[in-house]
N, C-alpha and C positions, 0 to 999 in steps of 0.2 A: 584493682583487678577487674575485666570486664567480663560480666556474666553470660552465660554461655547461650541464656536468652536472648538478649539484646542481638549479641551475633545473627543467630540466628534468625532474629526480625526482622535483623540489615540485608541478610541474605535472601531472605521471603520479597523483602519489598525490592530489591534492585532485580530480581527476577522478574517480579510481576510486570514494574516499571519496561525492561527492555522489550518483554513480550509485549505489551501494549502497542509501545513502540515501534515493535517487527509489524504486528497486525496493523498497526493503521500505515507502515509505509507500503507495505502490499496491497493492502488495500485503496488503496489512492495511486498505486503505478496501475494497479490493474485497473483501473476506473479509466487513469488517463490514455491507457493503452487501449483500451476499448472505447472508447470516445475517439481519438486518431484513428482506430479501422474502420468506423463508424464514417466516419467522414472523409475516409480518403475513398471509399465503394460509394459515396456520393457524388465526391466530387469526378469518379472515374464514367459513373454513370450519367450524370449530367455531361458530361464531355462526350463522350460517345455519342449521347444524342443528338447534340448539337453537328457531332461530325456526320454524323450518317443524316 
């Protein structure tokens, strides 16, 4: 029979586990999404200048 702790611990940790998990893929889309708008108002702005 499995104790209602164990359970419990399986539960604690596969939660911790995914939220980690959520957090660092948020955090690395936002990074690279803010890196790409980063660079694309460079590259929009260097272009312009060279146009004008």
């Amino acid at each position: 029979m499995v104790s209602v702790t164990v359970i419990i611990a399986q539960t604690i940790s596969a939660t911790v586990s995914a939220t980690i998990s959520a957090i660092v893929q948020l955090t690395i889309a936002g990074t690279i999404s803010a890196t790409t708008a980063q660079t694309n108002s460079a590259t929009i702005a260097v272009t312009t200048h060279l146009t004008i």
